[in-house]
VMD Tcl script that draws the C-alpha trace (Angstrom):
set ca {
  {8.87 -5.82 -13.63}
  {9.95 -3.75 -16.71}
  {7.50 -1.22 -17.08}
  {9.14 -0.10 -20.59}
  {6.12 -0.48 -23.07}
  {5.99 -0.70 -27.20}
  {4.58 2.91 -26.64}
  {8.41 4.33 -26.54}
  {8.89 2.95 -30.02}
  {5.72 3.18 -31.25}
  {3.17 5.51 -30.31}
  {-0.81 4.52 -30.06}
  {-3.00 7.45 -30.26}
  {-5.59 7.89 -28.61}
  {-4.58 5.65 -25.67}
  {-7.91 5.74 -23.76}
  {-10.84 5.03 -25.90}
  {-15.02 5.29 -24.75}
  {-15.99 1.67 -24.38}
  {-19.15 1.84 -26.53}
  {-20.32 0.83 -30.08}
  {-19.04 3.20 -32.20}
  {-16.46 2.82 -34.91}
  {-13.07 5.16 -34.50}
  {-9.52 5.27 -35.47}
  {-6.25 5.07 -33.71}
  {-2.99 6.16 -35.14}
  {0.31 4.09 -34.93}
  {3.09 6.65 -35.24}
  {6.63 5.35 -35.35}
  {9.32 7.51 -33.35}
  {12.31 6.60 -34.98}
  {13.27 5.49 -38.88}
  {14.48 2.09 -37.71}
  {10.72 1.22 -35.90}
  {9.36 2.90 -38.84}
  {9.99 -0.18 -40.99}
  {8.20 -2.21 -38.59}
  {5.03 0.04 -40.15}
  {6.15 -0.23 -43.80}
  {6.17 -3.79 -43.63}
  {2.86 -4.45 -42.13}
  {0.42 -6.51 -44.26}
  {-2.14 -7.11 -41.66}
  {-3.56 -6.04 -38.51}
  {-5.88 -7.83 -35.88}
  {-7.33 -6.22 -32.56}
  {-9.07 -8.43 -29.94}
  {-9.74 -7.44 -26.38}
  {-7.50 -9.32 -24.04}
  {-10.85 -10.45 -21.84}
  {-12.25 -12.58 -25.18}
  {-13.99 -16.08 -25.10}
  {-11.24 -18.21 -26.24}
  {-11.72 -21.59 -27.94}
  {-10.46 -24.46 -26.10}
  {-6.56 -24.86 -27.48}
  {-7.08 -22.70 -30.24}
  {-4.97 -19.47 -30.10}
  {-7.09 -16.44 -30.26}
  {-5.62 -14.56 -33.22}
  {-5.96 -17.17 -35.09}
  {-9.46 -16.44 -35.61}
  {-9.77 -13.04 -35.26}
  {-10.78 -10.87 -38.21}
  {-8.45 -8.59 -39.50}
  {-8.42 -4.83 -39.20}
  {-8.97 -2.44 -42.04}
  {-6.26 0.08 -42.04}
  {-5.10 2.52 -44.18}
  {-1.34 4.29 -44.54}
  {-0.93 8.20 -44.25}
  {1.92 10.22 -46.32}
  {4.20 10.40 -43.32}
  {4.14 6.39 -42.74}
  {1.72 6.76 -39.76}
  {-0.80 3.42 -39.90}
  {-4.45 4.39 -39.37}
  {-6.55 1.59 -38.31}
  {-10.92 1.46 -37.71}
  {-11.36 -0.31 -34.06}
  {-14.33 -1.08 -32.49}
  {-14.25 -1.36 -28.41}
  {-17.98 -2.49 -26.96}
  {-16.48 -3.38 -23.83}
  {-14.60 -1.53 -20.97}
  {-10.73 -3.42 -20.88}
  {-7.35 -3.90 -22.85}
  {-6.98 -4.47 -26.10}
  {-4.37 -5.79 -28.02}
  {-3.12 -4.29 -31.55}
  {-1.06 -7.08 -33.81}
  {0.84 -5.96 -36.43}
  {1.81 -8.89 -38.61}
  {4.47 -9.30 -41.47}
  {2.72 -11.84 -44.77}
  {5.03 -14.39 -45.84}
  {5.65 -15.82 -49.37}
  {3.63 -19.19 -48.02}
  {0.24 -17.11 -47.23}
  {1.39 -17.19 -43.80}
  {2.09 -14.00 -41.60}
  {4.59 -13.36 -38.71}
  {3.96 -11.22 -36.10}
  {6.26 -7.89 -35.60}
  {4.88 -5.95 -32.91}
  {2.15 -6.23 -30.38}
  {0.87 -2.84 -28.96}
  {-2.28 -2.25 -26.63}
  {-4.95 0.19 -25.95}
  {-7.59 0.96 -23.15}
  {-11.55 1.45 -23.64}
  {-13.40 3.02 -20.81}
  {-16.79 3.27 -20.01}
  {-18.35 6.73 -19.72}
  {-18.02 7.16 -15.89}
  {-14.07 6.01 -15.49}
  {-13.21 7.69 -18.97}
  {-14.44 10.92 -17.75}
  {-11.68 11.30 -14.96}
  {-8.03 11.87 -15.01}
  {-5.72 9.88 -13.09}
  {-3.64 12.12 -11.03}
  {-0.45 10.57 -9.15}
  {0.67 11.86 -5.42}
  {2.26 11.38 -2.09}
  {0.73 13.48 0.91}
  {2.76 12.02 3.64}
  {6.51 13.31 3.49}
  {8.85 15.63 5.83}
  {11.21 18.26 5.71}
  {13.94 19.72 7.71}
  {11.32 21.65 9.27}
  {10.79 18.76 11.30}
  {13.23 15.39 11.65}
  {13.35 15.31 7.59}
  {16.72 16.20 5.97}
  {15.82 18.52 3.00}
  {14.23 21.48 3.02}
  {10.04 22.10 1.87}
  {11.14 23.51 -1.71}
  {13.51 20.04 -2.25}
  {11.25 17.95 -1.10}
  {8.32 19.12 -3.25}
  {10.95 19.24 -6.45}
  {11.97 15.96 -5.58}
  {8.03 15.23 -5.82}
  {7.67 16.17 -9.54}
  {11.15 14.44 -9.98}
  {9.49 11.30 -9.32}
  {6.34 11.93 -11.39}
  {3.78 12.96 -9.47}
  {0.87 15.65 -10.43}
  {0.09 16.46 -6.66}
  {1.81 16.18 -3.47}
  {1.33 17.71 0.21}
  {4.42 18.03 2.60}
  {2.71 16.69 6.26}
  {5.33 17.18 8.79}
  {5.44 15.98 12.26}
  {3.08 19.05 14.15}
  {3.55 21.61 11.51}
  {1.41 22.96 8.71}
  {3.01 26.07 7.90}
  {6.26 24.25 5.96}
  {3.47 22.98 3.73}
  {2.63 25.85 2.45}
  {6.33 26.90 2.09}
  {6.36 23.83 -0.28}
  {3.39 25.73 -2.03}
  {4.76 28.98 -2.38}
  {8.11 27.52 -3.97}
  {6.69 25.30 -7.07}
  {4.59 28.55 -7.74}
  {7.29 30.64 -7.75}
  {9.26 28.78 -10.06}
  {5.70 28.44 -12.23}
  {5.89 24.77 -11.48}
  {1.98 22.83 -12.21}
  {2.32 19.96 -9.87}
  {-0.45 20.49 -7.57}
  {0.82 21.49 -4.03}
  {-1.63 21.27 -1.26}
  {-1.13 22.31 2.63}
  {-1.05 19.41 5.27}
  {0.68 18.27 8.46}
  {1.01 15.13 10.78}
  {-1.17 15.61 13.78}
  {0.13 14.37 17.08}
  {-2.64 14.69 19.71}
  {-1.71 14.73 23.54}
  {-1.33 11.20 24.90}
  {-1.93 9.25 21.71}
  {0.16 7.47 20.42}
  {-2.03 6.90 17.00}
  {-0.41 9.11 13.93}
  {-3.27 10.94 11.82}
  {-2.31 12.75 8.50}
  {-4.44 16.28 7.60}
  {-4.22 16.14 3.88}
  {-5.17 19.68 3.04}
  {-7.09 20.90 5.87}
  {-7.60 25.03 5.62}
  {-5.96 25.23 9.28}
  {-3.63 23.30 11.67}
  {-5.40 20.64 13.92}
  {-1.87 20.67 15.83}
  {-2.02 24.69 16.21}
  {-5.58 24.18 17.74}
  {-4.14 21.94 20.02}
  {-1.51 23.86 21.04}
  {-3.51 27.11 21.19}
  {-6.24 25.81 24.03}
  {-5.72 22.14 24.71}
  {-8.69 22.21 26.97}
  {-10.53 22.35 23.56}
  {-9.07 18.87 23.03}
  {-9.88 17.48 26.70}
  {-13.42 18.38 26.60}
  {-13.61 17.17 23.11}
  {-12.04 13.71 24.12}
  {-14.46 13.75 27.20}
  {-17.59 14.27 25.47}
  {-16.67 11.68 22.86}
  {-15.87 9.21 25.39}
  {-19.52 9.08 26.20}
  {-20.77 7.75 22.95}
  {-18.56 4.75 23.08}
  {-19.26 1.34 24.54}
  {-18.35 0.41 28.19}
  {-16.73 -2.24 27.85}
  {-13.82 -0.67 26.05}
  {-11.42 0.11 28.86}
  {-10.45 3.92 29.60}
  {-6.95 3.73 28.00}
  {-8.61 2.62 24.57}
  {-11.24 4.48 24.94}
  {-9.30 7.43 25.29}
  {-7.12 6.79 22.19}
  {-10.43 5.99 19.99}
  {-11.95 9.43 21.28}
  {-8.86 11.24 20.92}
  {-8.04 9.90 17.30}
  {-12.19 10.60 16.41}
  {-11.74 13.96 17.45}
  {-8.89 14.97 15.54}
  {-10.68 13.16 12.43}
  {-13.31 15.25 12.65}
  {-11.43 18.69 13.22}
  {-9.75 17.71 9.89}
  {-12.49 17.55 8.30}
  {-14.28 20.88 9.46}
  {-10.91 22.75 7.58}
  {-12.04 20.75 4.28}
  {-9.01 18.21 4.92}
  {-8.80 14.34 4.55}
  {-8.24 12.31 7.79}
  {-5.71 9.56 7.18}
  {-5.23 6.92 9.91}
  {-1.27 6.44 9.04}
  {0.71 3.10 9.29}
  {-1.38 0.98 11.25}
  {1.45 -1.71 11.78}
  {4.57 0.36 12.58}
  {6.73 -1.39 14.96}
  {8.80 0.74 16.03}
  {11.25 -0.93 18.73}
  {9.67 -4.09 18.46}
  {6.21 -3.13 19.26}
  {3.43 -2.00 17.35}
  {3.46 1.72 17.81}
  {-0.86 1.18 18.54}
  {-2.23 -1.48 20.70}
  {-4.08 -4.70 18.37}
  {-7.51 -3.22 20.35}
  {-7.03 0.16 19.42}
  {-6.21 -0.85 15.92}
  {-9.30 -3.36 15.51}
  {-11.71 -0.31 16.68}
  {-10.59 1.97 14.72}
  {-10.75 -0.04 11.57}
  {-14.00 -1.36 12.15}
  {-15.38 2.19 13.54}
  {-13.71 3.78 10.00}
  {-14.24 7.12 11.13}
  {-11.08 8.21 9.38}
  {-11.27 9.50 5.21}
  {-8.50 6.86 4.25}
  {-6.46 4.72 5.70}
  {-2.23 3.82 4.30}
  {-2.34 0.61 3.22}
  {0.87 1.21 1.91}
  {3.41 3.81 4.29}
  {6.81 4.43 3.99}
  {8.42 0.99 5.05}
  {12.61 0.19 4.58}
  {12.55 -3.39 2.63}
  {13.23 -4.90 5.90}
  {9.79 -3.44 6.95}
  {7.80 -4.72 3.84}
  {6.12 -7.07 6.37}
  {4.24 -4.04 8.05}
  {3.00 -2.92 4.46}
  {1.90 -6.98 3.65}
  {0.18 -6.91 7.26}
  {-1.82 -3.74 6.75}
  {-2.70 -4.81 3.38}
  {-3.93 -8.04 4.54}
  {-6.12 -6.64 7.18}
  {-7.40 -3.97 4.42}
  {-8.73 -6.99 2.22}
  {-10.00 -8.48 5.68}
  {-11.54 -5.37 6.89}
  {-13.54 -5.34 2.99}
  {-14.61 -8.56 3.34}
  {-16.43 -8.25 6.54}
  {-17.74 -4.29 5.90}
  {-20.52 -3.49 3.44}
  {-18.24 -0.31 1.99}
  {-14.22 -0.54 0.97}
  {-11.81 0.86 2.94}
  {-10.76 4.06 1.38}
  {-7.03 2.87 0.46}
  {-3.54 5.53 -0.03}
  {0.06 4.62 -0.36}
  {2.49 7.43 1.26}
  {6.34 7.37 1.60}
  {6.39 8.88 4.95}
  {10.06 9.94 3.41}
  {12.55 12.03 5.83}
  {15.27 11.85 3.44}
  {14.06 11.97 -0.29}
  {17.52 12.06 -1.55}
  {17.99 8.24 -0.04}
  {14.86 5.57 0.62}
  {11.56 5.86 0.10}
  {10.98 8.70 -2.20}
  {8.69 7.77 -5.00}
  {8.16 3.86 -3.63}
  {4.80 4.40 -2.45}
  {2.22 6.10 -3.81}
  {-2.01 6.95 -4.45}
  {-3.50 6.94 -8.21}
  {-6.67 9.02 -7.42}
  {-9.23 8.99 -10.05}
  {-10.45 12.57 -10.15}
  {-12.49 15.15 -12.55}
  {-10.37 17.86 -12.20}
  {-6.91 18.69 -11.18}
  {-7.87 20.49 -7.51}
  {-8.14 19.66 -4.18}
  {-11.59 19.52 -4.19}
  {-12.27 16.32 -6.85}
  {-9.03 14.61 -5.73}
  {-10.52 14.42 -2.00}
  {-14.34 13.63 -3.44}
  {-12.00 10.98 -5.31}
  {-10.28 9.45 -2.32}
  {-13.60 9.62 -0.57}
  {-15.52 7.52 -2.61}
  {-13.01 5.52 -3.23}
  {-11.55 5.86 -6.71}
  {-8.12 5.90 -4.94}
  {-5.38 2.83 -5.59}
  {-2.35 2.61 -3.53}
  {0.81 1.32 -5.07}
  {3.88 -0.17 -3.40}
  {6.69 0.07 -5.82}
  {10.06 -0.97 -4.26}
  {13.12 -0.65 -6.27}
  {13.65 -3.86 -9.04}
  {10.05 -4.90 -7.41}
  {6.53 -5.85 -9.50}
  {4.15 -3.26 -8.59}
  {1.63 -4.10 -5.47}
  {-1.23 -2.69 -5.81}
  {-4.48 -1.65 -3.64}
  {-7.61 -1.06 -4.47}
  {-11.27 -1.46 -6.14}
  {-10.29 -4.45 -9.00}
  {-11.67 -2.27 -11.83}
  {-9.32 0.61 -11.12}
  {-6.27 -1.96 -9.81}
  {-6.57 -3.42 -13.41}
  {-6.72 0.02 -15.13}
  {-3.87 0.98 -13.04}
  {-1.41 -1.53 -14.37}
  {-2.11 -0.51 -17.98}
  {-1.29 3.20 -16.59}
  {1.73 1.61 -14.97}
  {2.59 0.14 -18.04}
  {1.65 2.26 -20.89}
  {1.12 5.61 -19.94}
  {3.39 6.32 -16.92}
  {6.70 6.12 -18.34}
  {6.51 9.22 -20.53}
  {4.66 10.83 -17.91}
  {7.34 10.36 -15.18}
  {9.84 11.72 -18.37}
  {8.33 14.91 -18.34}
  {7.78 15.41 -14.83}
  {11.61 14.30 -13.84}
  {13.27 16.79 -16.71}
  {10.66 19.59 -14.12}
  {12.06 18.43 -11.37}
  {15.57 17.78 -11.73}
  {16.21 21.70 -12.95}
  {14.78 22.96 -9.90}
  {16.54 20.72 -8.04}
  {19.11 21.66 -9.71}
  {18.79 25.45 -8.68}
  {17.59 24.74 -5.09}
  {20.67 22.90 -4.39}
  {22.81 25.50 -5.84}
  {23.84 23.95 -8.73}
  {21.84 25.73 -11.60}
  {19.82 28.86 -11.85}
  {17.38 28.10 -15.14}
  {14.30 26.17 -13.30}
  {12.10 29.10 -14.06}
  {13.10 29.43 -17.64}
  {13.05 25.41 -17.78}
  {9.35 25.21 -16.72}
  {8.38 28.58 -18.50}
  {9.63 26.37 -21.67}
  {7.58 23.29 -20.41}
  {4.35 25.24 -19.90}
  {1.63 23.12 -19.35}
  {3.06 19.46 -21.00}
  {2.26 17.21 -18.57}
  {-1.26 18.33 -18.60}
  {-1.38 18.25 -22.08}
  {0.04 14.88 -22.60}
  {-2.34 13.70 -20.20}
  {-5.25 15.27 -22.50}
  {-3.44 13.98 -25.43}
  {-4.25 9.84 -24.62}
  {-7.69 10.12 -24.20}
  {-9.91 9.94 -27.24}
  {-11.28 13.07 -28.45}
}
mol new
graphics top color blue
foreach p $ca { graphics top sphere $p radius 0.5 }
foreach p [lrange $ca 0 end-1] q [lrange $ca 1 end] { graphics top cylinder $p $q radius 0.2 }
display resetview
């Protein structure tokens, strides 16, 4: 899929508009003096929203009123839009011909919103990665840098039981002034289960309580096991009350409790049983669960499985599985980094609304392989939103983010020593570009 939109050559602001009946204005602002001519020579304008009625053969411009517009000293085009309904809309800007007739030169598009999805921000992150602090290759401060490299606004290094590197990972992007949200997290590894559960910033390490008094856990597991039906065998029960318990720990430190990769196969068998896995996504006692994990393309199957059962599990529930996408990367100078990811739709940029977020599902995974179309996961309303983002506003997102994280990158691998000054220079761009598309 190219992803490259009309936006890089001609800019549409505001982006995000209120779906409602009121008249406003958008600005078309030409970046260079070669696109600027596309501008000059516009005689006529249409806008239509890309979910209209159309007439049976007819094309749908051909009846659509035109625009009133109006040119601005520096060449900008100023045009009155009206957007009653939440979707995308489409901007044609059309060349007149001696004949009466008009040819199109450029199509750009827009987004209306209504008042509950326009409020929030989306805010793109990957909380399941490692370092060399466990069997990853790079250390915390890389592998955060590497984060904002690939465009995300948040990011939590989980690695296999340890939480302190995470807030390593922290420390660093707030040392170099960096304002990619970094929040603390770890992969929890219980005694005796095999099932992998992600704390996505939990105040304290479920793996430190373990190890501290794992007689906690037993009794824990014990008493749980009594709630749950008899005719689950001891092995699965044990697994179900072991994975339930650490859930819930998770969530007395605040955190998120992510049931991770549900159809790993590692050495040719799927790393939890097909009963263990059918209880604990119809129990859903976890926050989220990775429809999308960090999978080599000879893996994609795993990812196509999990999201399959996803879409099953919906169907048959009366509430959507809360959905992520992680990388689950070791190595984020090779595979994985930045191929799988969440789009949370959040109030503010903190821990705190991006979790309320995930938990009420206004999350949408994306798989997005190299050279690949986009996959992605999630309530259709926000999936369809998504793409636009994908499309329109994410590649001059990503730009700002990567020139962040490729300086201290840069620095971290010895090569430079200007990340500070780099980001001091940045300030707060991403965040303001992000303010910048949505309608005032």
């Amino acid at each position: 899929m190219n992803l490259t939109s009309p936006q890089k050559y001609i800019t549409v602001s505001p982006l995000l508009l209120r779906a409602d009946t009121h008249a406003k204005e958008i600005t078309l602002h030409a970046g260079t003096p070669y696109v600027q001519k596309f501008l000059d020579d516009t005689a006529r304008i249409l806008v239509y929203p890309m979910d209209s009625v159309v007439p049976t053969v007819v094309i749908l411009h051909d009846e659509t009123p035109a625009a009133s517009f109006r040119r601005a000293e520096n060449g900008d085009l100023i045009l009155s839009v009206q957007t009653p309904e939440e979707g995308e809309y489409t901007i044609l800007l059309d060349k007149a011909n001696a004949d009466g007739t008009f040819t199109e030169l450029f199509t750009l598009q827009f987004y209306a919103l209504k008042d509950d999805l326009f409020v929030l921000n989306p805010y793109k992150g990957d909380f399941h990665m490692h370092s060399s602090c466990s069997d990853g290759r790079q250390p915390p401060a890389y592998v955060a840098a590497t984060c904002r490299r690939n465009g995300f606004d948040f990011m939590a290094l989980t690695d296999h039981f340890q939480y302190a590197p995470s807030l390593t990972a922290q420390k660093a992007m707030a040392d170099f002034g960096c304002t990619m949200l970094v929040f603390s997290g770890e992969e929890v590894h219980a005694p005796d289960n095999p099932v992998h559960i992600v704390n996505f910033g939990g105040s304290a390490s479920v793996n430190e309580l373990i190890k501290k008094d794992e007689k906690i856990y037993r009794d824990g597991i014990a008493e749980y096991m009594k709630f749950l039906p008899e005719s689950y065998d001891e092995l699965t029960k044990f697994q179900i009350a072991a994975s339930e318990w650490v859930y819930d720990q998770i969530r007395i430190t605040g955190g998120l409790a992510i049931y991770s990769h549900p159809f790993w196969a590692p050495r040719h068998h799927y790393y939890v049983g097909a009963k263990v896995n059918d209880i604990m996504l119809q129990r859903r006692n976890f926050d989220a669960v990775e429809v999308f994990g960090g999978f080599y393309l000879e893996q994609t199957e795993s990812n196509m499985l999990s999201l399959s059962r996803w879409q099953q599990e919906n169907l048959a529930g009366s509430q959507m599985l809360n959905p992520v996408g992680v990388s689950d990367c070791h190595d984020c100078d090779a595979d994985l980094a930045g191929w799988y990811y969440t789009i949370v739709f959040a109030e503010k940029p903190d821990f705190k609304s991006i979790a309320a977020a995930i938990r009420n599902g206004r999350c949408v995974a994306v798989h997005q392989q190299p050279g690949c179309f986009p996959i992605a996961a999630g309530e259709y309303r926000l999936v369809k939103f998504t793409y636009f983002l994908l499309r329109e506003f994410y590649p001059r997102h990503d730009e700002l983010c990567r020139d962040e994280g490729e300086a201290m990158r840069r620095e971290l691998s010895g090569n430079g020593s200007d990340a500070a000054k780099v980001l001091a220079l940045y300030g707060n761009r991403v965040w303001e570009y992000m303010a910048s598309v949505w309608e005032k």
